[in-house]
C-alpha positions in Angstrom: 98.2 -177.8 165.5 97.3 -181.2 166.8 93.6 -181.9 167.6 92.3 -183.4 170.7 89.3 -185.0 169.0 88.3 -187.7 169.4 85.7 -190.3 167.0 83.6 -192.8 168.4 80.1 -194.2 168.2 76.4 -194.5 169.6 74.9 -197.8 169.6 72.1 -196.2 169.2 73.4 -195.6 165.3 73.1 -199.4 165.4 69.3 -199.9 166.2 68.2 -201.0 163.0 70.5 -204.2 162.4 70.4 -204.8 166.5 67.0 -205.2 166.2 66.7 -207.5 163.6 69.5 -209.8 165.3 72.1 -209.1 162.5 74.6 -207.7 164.8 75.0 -208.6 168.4 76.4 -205.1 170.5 80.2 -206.9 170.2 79.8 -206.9 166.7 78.8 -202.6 167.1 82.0 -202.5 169.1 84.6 -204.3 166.9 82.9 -202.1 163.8 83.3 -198.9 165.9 87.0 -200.2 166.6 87.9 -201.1 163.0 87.5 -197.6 161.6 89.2 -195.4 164.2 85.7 -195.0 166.0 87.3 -197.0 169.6 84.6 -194.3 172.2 81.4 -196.0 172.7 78.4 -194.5 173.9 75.5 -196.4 175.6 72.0 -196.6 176.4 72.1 -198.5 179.6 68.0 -199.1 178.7 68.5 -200.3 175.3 71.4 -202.0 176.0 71.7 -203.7 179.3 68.6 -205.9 179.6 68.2 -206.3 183.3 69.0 -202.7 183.9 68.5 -201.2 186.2 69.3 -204.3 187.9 73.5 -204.3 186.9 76.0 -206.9 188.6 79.5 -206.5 189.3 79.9 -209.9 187.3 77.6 -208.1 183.7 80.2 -204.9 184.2 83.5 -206.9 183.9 81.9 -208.6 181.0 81.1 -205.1 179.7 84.5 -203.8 180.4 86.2 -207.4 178.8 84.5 -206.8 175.8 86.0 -203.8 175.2 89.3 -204.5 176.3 89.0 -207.1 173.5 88.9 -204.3 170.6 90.6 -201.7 172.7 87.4 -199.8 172.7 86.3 -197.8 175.7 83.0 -196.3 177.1 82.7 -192.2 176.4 79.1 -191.2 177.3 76.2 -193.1 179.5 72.7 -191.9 178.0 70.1 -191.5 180.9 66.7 -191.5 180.6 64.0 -190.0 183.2 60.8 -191.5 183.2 58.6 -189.2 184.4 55.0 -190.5 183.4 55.7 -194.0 184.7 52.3 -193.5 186.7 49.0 -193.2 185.2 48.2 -191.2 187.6 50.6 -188.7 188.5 53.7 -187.5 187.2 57.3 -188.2 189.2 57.7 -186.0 192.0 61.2 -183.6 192.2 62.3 -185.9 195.0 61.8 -189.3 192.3 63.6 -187.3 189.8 66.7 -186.5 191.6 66.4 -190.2 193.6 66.6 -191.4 189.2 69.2 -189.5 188.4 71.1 -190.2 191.2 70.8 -194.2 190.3 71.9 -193.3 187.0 75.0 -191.7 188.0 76.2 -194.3 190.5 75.8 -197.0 187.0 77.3 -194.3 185.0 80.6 -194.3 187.8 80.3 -198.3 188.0 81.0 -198.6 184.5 83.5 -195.9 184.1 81.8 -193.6 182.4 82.8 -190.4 182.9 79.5 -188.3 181.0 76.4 -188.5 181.0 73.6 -187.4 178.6 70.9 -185.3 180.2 67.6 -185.2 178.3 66.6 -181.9 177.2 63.6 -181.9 179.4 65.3 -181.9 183.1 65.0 -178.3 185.1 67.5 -177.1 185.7 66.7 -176.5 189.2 66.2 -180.4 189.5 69.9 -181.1 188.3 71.3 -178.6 190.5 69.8 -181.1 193.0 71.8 -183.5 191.8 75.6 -181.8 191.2 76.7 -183.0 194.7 76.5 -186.4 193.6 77.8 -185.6 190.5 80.9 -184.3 191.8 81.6 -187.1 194.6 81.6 -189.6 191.2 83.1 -187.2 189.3 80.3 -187.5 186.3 79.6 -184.7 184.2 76.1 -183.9 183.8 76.0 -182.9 179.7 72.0 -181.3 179.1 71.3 -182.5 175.0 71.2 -179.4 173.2 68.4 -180.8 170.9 66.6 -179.6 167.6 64.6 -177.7 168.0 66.3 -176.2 171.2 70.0 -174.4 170.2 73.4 -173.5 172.0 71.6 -169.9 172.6 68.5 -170.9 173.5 67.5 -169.5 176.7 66.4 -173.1 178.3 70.2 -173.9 177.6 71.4 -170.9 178.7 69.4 -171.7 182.2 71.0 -174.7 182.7 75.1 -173.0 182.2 74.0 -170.5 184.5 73.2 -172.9 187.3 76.9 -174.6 186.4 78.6 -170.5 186.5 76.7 -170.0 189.9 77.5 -173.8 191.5 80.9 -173.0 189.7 80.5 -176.7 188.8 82.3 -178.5 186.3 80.4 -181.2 186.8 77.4 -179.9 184.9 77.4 -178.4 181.3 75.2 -179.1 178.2 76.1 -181.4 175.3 75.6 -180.3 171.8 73.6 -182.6 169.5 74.4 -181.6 165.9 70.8 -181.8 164.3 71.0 -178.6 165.4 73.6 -177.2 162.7 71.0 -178.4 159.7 72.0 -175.9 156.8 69.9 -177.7 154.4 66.5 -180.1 154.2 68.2 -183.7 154.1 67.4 -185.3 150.8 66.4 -188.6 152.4 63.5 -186.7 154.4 62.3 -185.4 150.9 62.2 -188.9 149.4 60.3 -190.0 152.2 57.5 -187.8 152.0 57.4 -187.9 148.2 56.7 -191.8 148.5 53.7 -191.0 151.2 52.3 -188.6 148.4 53.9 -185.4 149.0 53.6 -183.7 145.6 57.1 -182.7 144.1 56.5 -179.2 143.5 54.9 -179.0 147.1 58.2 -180.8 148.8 60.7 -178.1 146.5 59.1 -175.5 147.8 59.3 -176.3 152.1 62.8 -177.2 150.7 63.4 -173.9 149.4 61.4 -172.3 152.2 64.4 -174.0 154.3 67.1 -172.9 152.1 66.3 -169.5 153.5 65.2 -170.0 156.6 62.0 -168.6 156.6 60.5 -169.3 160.1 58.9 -172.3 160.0 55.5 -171.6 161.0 54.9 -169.7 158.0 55.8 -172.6 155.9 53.5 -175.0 157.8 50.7 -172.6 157.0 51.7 -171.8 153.5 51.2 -175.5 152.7 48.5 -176.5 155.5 46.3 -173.6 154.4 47.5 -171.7 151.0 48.4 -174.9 149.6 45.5 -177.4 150.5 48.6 -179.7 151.3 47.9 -183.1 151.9 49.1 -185.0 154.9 52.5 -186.0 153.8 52.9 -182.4 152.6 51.4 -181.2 156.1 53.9 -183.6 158.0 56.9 -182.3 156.0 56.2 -179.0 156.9 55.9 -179.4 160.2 59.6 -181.3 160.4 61.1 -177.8 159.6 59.9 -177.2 163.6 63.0 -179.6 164.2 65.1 -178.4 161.6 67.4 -175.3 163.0 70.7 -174.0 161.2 72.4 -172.8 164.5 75.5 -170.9 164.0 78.6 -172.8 164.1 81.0 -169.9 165.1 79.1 -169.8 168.2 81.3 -173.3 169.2 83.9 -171.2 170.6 82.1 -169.6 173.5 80.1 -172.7 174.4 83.0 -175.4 173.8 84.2 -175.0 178.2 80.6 -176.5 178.9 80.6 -179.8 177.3 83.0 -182.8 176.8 81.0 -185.0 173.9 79.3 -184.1 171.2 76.4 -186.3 170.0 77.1 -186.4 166.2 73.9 -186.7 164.6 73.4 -187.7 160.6 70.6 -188.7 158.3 72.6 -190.2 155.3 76.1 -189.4 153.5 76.9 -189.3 150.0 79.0 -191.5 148.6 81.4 -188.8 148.3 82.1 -188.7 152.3 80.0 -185.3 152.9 76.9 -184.7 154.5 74.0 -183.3 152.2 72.0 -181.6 155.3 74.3 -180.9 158.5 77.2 -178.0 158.6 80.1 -180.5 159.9 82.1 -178.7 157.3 81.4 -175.5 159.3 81.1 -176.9 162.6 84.3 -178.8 162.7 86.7 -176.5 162.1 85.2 -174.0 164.9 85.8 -177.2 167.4 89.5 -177.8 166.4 90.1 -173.8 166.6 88.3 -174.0 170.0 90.8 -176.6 171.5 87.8 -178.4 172.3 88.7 -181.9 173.7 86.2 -185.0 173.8 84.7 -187.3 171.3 82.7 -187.1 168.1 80.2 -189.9 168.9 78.3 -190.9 165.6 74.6 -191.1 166.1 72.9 -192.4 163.0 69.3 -191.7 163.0 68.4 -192.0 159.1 67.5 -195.7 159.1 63.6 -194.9 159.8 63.5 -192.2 156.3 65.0 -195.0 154.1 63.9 -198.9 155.4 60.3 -198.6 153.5 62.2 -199.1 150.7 65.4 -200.8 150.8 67.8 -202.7 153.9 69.7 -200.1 156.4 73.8 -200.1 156.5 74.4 -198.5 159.2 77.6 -199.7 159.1 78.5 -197.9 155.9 76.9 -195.2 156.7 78.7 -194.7 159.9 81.6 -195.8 157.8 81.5 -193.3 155.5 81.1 -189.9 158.5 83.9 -190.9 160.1 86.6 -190.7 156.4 84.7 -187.1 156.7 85.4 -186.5 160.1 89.2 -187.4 159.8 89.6 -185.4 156.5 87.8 -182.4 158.2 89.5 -182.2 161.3 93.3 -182.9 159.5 91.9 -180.0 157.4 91.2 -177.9 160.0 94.8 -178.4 161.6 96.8 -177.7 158.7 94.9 -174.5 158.6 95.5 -173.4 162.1 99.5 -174.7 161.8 
């Protein structure tokens, strides 16, 4: 069985060296390129500087540029700025009139998702799946630690697509939600704010088997006198879910890109914290078609301490990516 799957990257996984000016988003592009990675997913925000302001004349330079590394866009990452008054928040009619904007840039560019942020209602994007349709832009909602593929937020949103009988609106897995185990570079962190060791191997254990959370935080916080780093560990197992990969499967019909979240990866090409192991193989079962769009996010645990290669990091998921997914076909062949 040949996969459908696709690999590509967020330039969000690049913040760190954009930043700093040591690589321009042409250099993010030709990286994503050289390994395989040719889907690039944007943050118009982040990325565009005179956005929302976009001319015809920026999007051919957009669309050269990738034509250059035969690269192409995947996903368009919206944002919804609903406290941009002090005084009030935005009304229904100012969210839908945003989102709206968004998904004529989103069509302008070619894009043919968008990212939703987990916080929309439902009832607002339902607002909007006319227009969605006419551009024909799906509307993806980020399933997002600490929300799940189950959760019943989530489970609003598909039902307003099953009702609309809409395939222009889904949700869009990000996969800090499959976190199996307490990434070691959150541990290290912590440890060099204070966190006592046997203080840090306990909430890791504590994650190990899934205890809820909120016991933990008060095991520490209270039984433990922890001290803030301790405190502040405990609390990142609120964001820290192990949602069950053989769930994929019933949930693949509703999205088209995948948001592939990582902290670090070991030298050895495997992931110390999230299930892809588990995770992948459900996807190729499932048929699923779309891309696996690397979003590193580990740079803020480690740069106390030494320089950020995101470049080798995001390097290193994608050999894993390619050895999982051939894995998982010679299984199902």
């Amino acid at each position: 069985m040949k996969s459908k799957i696709q690999r590509g990257i967020s330039l969000y996984s690049f913040q760190e060296e954009m930043f700093l000016g040591r690589m321009s988003v042409e250099d993010v592009v030709a990286f994503g390129a050289s390994i395989g990675a040719k889907g690039i997913e944007i943050l118009p925000e982040q990325n565009m500087p005179t956005f929302p302001n976009i001319t015809d004349q920026q999007i051919g330079e957009w669309q050269d540029m990738l034509a250059r590394h035969g690269a192409h866009f995947t996903c368009y990452d919206m944002f919804l700025d609903t406290k941009r008054r002090k005084d009030r928040l935005m009304s229904d009619e100012e969210q839908v009139e945003s989102i709206h904007r968004d998904l004529v840039l989103c069509n302008r560019l070619g894009i043919k998702n968008m990212r939703i942020l987990i916080f929309v209602r439902p009832d607002i994007l339902e607002k909007c799946v006319p227009m969605a349709e006419k551009l024909d832009v799906h509307m993806g909602v980020e399933v997002h630690a600490p929300w799940y593929l189950d959760h019943a937020w989530i489970l609003r949103t598909i039902e307003v697509a099953d009702r609309l009988k809409t395939k222009h609106l889904g949700i869009l897995p990000d996969m800090g939600i499959f976190m199996k185990h307490y990434p070691p570079a959150f541990r290290a962190r912590f440890e060099r704010q204070g966190a006592r060791p046997e203080v840090t191997q306990f909430i890791v254990d504590q994650h190990e088997q899934k205890v809820m959370c909120e016991y933990t935080i008060y095991e520490v916080a209270v039984k433990m006198q922890g001290n803030k780093a301790e405190v502040a560990m405990a609390e990142t197992l609120r964001h820290a879910p192990y949602a069950n990969p053989k769930r994929i499967g019933d949930f693949a019909p509703y999205f088209r890109h995948i948001q592939a979240k990582f902290y670090e990866m070991n030298e050895d090409y495997t992931d110390p914290a999230l299930a892809y192991d588990e995770v992948i193989p459900e996807l190729v079962k499932a048929g699923w078609e779309g891309t696996l769009s690397s979003e590193y996010e580990g740079n803020r645990w480690i740069q106390d301490v030494h320089e950020v290669d995101s470049r080798e990091q995001v390097r290193r998921q994608h050999v894993m990516f390619e050895r999982l997914i051939a894995k998982a076909e010679a299984e199902l062949a």
